[in-house]
C-alpha positions in Angstrom: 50.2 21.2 19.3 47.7 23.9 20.0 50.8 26.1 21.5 52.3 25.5 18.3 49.7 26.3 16.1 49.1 29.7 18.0 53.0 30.7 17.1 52.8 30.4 13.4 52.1 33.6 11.5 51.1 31.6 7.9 49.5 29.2 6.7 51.5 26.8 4.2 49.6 24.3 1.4 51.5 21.2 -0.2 52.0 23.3 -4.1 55.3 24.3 -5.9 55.1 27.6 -7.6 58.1 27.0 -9.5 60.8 28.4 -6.9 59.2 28.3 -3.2 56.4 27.0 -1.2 53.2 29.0 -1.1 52.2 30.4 2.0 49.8 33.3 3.2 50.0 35.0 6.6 46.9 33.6 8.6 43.5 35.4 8.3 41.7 37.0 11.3 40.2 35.4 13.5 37.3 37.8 14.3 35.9 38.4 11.1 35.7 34.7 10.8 33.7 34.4 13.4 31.4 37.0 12.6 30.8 35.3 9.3 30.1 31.9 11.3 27.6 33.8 12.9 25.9 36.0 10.3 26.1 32.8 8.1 23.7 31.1 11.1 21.4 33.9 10.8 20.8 33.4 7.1 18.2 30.5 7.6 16.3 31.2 4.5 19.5 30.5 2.2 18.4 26.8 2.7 15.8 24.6 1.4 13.2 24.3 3.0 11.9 21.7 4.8 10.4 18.7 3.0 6.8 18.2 3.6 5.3 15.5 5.5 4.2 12.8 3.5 1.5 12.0 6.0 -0.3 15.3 5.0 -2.2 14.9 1.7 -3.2 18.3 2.1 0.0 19.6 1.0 0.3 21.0 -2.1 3.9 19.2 -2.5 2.1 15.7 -1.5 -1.2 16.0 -2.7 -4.5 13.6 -3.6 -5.5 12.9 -6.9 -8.2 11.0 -8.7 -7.5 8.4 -11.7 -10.5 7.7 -14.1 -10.0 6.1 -17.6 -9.9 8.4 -20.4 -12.8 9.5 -22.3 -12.6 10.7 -25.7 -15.6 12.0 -25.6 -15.5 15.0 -24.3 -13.3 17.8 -24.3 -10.3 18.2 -22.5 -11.3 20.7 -20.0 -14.2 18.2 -18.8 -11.6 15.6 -18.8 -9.6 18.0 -16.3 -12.3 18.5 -14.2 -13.5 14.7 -14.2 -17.1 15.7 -15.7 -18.0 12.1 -16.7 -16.9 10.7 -13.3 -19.8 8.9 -11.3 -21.8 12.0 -9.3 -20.1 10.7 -5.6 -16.7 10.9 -7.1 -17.3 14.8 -8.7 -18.5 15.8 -4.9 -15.6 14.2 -3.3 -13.0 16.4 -6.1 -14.8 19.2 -5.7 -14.4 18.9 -1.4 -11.2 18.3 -1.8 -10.5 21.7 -3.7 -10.8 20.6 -7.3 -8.1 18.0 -6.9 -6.7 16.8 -9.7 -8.0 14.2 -12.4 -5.3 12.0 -14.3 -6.7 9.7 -16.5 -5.8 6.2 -17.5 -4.9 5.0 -21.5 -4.5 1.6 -22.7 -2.4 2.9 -25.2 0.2 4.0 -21.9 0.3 0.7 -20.5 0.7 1.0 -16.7 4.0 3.6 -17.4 1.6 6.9 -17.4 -0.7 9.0 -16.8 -2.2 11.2 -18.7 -2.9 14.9 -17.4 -5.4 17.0 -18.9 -5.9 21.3 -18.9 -8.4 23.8 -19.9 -5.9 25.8 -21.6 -2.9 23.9 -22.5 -2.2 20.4 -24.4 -2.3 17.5 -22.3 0.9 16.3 -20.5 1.5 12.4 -20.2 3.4 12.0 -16.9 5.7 9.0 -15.6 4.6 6.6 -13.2 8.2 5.4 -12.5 9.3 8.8 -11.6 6.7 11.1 -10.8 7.3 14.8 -9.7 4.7 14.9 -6.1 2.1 17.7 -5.8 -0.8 18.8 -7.5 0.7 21.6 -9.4 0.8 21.5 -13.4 3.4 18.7 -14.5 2.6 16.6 -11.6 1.3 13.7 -9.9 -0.4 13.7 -6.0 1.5 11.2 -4.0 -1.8 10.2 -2.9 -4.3 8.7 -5.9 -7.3 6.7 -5.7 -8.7 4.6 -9.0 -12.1 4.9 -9.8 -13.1 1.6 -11.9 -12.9 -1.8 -12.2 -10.0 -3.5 -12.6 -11.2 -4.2 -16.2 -11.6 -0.6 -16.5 -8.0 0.1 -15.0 -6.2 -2.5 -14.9 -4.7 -4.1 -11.6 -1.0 -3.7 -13.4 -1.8 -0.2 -13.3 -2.0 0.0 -9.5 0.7 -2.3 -9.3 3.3 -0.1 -10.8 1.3 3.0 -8.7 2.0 0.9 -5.6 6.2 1.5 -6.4 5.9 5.2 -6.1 2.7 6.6 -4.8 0.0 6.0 -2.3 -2.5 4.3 -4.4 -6.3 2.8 -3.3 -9.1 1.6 -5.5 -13.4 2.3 -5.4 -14.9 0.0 -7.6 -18.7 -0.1 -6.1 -21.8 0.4 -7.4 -23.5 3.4 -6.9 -25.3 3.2 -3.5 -22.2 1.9 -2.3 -20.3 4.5 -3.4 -22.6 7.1 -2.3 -22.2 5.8 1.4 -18.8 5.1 0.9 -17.7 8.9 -0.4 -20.2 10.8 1.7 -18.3 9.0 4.9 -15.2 9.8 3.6 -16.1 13.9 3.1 -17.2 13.3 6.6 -14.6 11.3 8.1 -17.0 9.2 9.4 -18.8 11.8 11.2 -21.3 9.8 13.5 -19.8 6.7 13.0 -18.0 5.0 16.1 -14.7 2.9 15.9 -12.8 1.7 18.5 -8.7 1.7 17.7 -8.1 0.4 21.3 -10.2 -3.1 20.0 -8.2 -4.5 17.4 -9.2 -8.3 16.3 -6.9 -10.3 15.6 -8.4 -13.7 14.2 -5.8 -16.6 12.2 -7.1 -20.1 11.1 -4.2 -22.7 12.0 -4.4 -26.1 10.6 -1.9 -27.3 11.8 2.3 -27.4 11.0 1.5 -29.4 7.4 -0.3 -26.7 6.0 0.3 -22.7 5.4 -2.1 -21.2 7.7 0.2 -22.5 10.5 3.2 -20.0 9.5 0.1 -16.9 8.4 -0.5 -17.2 12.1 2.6 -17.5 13.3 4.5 -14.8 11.4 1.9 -12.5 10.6 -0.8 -13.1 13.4 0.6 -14.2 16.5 4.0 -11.6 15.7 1.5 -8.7 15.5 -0.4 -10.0 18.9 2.5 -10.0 20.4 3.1 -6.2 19.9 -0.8 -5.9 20.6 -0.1 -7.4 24.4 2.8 -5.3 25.0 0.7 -1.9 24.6 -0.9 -0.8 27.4 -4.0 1.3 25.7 -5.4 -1.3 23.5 -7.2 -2.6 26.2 -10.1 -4.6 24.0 -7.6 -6.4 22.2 -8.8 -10.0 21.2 -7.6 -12.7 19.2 -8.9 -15.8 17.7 -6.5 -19.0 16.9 -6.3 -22.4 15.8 -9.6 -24.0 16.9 -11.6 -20.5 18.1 -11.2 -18.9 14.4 -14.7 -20.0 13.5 -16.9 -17.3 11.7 -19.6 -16.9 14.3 -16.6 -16.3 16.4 -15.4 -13.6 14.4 -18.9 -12.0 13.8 -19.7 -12.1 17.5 -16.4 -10.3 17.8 -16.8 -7.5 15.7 -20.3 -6.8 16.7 -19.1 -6.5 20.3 -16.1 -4.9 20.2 -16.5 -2.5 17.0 -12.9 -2.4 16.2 -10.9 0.1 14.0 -9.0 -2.5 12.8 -8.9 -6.3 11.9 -6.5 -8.3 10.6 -7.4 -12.2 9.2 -4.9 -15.0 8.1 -6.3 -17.8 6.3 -7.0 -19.4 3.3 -8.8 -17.6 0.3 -11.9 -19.1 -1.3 -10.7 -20.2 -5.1 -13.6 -22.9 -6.0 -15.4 -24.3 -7.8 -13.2 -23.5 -11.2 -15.7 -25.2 -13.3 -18.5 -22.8 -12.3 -17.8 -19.3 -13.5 -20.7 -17.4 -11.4 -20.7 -19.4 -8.6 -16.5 -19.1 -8.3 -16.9 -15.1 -8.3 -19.9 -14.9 -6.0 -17.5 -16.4 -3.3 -13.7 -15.7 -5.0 -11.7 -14.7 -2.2 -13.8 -15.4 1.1 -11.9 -16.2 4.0 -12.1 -19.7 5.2 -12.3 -20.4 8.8 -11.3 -23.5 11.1 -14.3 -25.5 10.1 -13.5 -24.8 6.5 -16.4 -22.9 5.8 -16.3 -19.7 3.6 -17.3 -16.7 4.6 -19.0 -13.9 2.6 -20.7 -10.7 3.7 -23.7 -12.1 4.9 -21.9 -13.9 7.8 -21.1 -9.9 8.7 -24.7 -8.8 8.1 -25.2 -7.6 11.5 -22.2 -5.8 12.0 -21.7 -1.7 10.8 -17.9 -1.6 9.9 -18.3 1.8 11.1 -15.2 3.1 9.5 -12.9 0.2 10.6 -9.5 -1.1 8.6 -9.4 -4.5 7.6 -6.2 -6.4 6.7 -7.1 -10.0 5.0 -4.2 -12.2 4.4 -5.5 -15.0 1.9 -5.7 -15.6 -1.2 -7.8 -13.5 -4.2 -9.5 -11.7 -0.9 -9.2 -8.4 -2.7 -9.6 -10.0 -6.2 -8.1 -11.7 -9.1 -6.9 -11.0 -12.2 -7.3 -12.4 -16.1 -4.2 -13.4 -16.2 -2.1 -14.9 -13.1 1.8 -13.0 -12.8 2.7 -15.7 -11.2 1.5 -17.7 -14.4 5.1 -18.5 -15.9 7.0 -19.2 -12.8 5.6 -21.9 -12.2 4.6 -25.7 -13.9 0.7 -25.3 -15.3 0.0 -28.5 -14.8 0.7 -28.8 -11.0 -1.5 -27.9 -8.8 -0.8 -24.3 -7.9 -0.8 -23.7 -11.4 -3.7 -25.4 -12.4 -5.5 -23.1 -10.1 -4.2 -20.0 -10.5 -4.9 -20.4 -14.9 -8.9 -21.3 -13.7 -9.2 -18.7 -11.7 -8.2 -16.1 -13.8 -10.2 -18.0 -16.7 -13.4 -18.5 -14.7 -13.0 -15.0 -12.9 -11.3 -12.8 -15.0 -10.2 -9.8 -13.5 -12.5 -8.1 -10.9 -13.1 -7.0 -6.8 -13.8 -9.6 -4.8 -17.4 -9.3 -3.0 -16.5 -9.5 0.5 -14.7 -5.9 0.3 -17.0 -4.7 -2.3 -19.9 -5.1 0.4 -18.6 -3.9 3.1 -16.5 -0.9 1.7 -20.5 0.1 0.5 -21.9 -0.7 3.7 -24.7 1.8 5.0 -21.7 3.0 7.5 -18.5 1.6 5.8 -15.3 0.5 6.3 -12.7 3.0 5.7 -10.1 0.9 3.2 -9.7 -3.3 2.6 -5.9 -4.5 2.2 -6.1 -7.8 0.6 -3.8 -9.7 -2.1 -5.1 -9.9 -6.0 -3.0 -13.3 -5.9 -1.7 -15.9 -3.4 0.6 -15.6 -1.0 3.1 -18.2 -0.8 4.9 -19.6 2.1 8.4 -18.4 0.6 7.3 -14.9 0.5 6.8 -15.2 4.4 10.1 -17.1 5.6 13.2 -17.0 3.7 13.9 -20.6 2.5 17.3 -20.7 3.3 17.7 -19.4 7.1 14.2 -19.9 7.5 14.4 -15.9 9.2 10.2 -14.8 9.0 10.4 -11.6 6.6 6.9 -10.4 7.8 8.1 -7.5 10.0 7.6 -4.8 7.6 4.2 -5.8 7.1 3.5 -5.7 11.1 5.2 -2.5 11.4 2.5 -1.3 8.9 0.1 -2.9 10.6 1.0 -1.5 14.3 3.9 0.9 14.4 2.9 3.2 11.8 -1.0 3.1 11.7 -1.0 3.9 15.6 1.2 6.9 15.5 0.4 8.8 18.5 1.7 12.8 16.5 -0.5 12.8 13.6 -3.3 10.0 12.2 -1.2 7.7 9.6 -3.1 7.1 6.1 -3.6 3.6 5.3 -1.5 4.7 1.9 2.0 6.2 4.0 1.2 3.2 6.8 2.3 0.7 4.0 5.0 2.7 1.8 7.6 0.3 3.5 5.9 -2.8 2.4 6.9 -1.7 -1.4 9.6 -0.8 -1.0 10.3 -4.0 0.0 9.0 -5.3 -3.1 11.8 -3.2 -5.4 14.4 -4.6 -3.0 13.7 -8.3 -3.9 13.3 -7.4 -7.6 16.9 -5.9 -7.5 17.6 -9.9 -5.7 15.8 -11.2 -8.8 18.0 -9.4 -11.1 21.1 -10.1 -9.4 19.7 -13.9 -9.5 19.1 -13.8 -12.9 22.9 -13.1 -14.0 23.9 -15.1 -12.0 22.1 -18.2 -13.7 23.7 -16.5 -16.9 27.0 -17.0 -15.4 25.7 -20.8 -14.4 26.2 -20.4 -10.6 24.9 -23.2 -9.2 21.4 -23.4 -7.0 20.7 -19.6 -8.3 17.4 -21.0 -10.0 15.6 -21.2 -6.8 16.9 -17.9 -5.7 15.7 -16.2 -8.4 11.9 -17.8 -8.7 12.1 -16.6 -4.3 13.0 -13.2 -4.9 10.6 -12.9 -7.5 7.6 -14.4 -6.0 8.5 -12.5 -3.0 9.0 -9.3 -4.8 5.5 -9.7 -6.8 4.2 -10.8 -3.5 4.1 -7.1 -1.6 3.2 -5.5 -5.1 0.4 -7.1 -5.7 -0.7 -6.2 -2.5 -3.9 -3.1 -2.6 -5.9 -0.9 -1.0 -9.5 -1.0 -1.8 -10.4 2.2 -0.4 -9.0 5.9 -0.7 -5.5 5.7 0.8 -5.9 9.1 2.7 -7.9 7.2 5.1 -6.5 6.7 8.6 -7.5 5.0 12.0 -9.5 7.2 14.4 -7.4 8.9 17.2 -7.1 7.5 20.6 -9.3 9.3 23.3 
C-alpha cells in the first residue's frame, strides 16, 4: 500500500461534477511540513492553561466574602463590606480587597447580589457562576459571615453545587481569634498532619454506628495504616471511643485532623434551651454527650475536624428531609422537634472550638442526619462512602501543593447532583408506574440531600499544614 500511494500523482474525492470525477494533483510535501512545524511554534494561538483550582489566589478562582445586604448604606460601602464585623473588614482588606456579595431574601438561594462604587449593582447566578473576582463574577472560593438565620443554610446548600463555600458564625472574640489565625496561617500554632485520630462509636450490627465505623471509619484507617508517614496515627473503636479517650488523644498527639462517627445529640425536644445548649454533640460508647468542655484542655491549634453525626454542625427551622418521610414515626417526629425547638442555628461544639484562643482551622459536620441508605446502596448493599474518604485522605494530603478544605471536598457534591439526576430519573419512572421505583426515588434523594447538606464551618481556603 505505501508503494502504491507513493506512485499516484492526484488525489481523488468521492463528488460528481456533472461529467468526471474531481481530482487534484497532490500537494508538496515540504511546505507541509514546514507548516506542521511553524504551526508547533505558534503556542500562544491556544488558550491558555486553566488555573488551578487549589489556588484561591488566582484572579480566575478567587475568595470572596458573603454578608447579607444592608440597605442602609450606600452601595459603595456595600462593595467594600463597611458594616461587616471589624475581624471580617481586616481579613478583606489582607486578602487585597476581595470581594463582598451580599445575600437578599428577596433572591432566594439562586443569587448574589454584587455591588460597585461606580456602576448599578449586578445580581449574579449561583447555578452558573462565571469564577474570579473580576466585575460580573463570583470567587470560586466564598465564606458566609452570619447565622444561618441571617443567611440561610439553603443558601450554602445551593453554594455547595458550584463553589467552595464555608461559614463563620461566632461571636466576636471568637472571631477575632479565629480571623487573626487565619491572616496568619496559624503562625505559632503547632499541628501535627502525621497524627490523625480516628475515633467511631460502634454499638453493635443492630444499630447505625456499626456501618459509620465500618464504611467511613475503619475504610479511612485502612488507608491511614497503609501510609508510611503518618506515623502517630490512632484510632478508637467500639468499646475504647469513650470521651476521655478521645480528649487524652488529642491533647497528646495534637493532630491536624480528626474524624468522629457517631450519633448526634437531638434531646430533650421538650426543652428548647437545654436541646440547643447540647444539639449536635457527639455521643460516645457510654452514651454520654460530649460538648466543648470535655475538650477544655486541648488547643485545636489549627486542626481539621470531620464529625459524622447528626445536627453536629447544626440544624435548621425546617427539616428537608421533612416530606419524605411519615411525621408521625419516629425519625420524623424528631427531625419536626428539632427544627421547632432549635430552629435554625450552629451547633456549639464547632462554634467553641472554631473560636478557641488557638482554633481550629474549619469543622465539616451535617445540618441533618445521615441515614444508613445514604452510606450503602440498599440494593447491592456496595458502601458509597469512597468519595467522602478520598476527601478525607487522598486529596487533603496532597504532597505538590496544600489542598483547601473547600477543593478537598468538591467531589463529595458532585456526588450529590449525580443522585438528584437518579431522583429525577426515579420520579418518571413512578409516572410511568414502574414497579418498586418509590423506594428508588426516596434513596436517591435522601442520598442526594445527604452530601449537600453537608458544610464547612470555617473559611474553605484553609488547608492542612505541610508535612516536614
Amino acid at each position: 500500500m505505501t508503494d502504491r500511494i507513493e506512485r499516484q500523482g492526484a488525489l481523488q474525492i468521492n463528488a460528481w461534477d456533472g461529467s468526471k470525477a474531481l481530482q487534484d494533483a497532490l500537494p508538496s510535501r515540504t511546505p507541509w511540513a514546514q507548516i506542521e512545524k511553524a504551526t508547533a511554534q505558534l503556542q500562544w494561538l491556544a488558550p491558555p492553561a486553566p488555573a488551578d483550582q487549589r489556588d484561591w489566589r488566582h484572579p480566575d478562582v478567587g475568595w470572596g466574602v458573603v454578608l447579607p445586604d444592608n440597605d442602609q448604606i450606600s452601595a459603595a460601602e456595600n462593595a467594600r463590606g463597611e458594616d461587616a464585623p471589624a475581624p471580617i473588614r481586616d481579613l478583606i482588606q489582607a486578602r487585597k480587597n476581595a470581594p463582598v456579595l451580599r445575600y437578599r431574601a428577596e433572591l432566594q438561594q439562586g443569587y448574589l447580589r454584587r455591588y460597585y462604587p461606580n456602576m448599578p449593582p449586578q445580581d449574579l447566578s449561583v447555578q452558573a457562576p462565571n469564577p474570579g473576582i473580576g466585575q460580573g463574577r463570583i470567587p470560586q472560593y466564598l465564606l458566609i459571615v452570619g447565622s444561618p438565620q441571617q443567611i440561610p443554610w439553603a443558601v450554602q446548600y445551593a453554594l455547595n453545587m458550584s463553589t467552595f463555600v464555608g461559614r463563620l458564625d461566632l461571636p466576636d472574640e471568637g472571631l477575632r481569634r479565629y480571623v487573626d489565625a487565619l491572616i496568619s496561617d496559624w503562625a505559632g500554632q503547632t499541628s501535627d498532619p502525621r497524627a490523625p485520630v480516628v475515633w467511631s462509636v460502634d454499638y453493635g450490627l443492630s444499630d447505625i454506628t456499626w456501618l459509620m465505623a465500618e464504611a467511613i471509619a475503619g475504610k479511612l484507617w485502612q488507608e491511614f495504616l497503609a501510609d508510611e508517614d503518618l506515623k502517630g496515627r490512632v484510632r478508637f473503636n467500639a468499646r475504647e471511643a469513650t470521651g476521655a479517650a478521645l480528649s487524652v488523644a488529642l491533647q497528646e498527639r495534637t493532630p491536624s485532623l480528626v474524624v468522629t462517627t457517631s450519633h448526634g445529640m437531638t434531646a430533650p425536644l421538650d426543652n428548647e434551651a437545654a436541646l440547643r445548649s447540647q444539639l449536635g454533640f457527639l455521643v460516645d460508647v457510654e452514651q454520654t454527650p460530649l460538648g466543648p468542655a470535655k475538650f477544655a484542655d486541648w488547643q485545636p491549634s489549627g486542626a481539621i475536624w470531620y464529625a459524622h453525626a447528626c445536627c453536629s454542625a447544626g440544624t435548621d427551622s425546617e427539616s428537608r428531609y421533612k416530606d419524605l418521610l411519615p411525621a408521625d414515626g419516629e425519625i420524623g417526629r424528631m427531625l419536626n422537634g428539632v427544627a421547632r425547638a432549635a430552629g435554625a442555628t450552629v451547633a456549639p461544639l464547632p462554634k467553641a472550638l472554631l473560636g478557641a484562643p488557638r482554633p481550629l482551622r474549619a469543622f465539616v459536620g451535617h445540618v441533618e442526619p445521615t441515614f444508613d441508605w445514604t452510606l450503602r446502596d440498599p440494593n447491592n448493599k456496595q458502601v458509597v462512602t469512597h468519595v467522602l474518604r478520598a476527601a478525607l485522605y487522598k486529596n487533603l494530603y496532597q504532597q505538590d501543593r496544600r489542598t483547601p478544605i473547600g477543593y478537598a471536598l468538591k467531589d463529595v457534591f458532585k456526588e450529590a447532583g449525580a443522585f438528584y439526576g437518579g431522583w429525577q430519573a426515579a420520579v418518571k419512572l413512578i409516572n410511568d408506574n414502574v414497579a418498586g421505583m418509590r423506594d428508588w426515588a426516596l434513596y436517591r434523594k435522601l442520598a442526594a440531600m445527604d452530601r449537600q447538606t453537608t458544610v464547612i464551618l470555617g473559611d474553605p481556603t484553609v488547608a492542612m499544614p505541610p508535612l516536614h
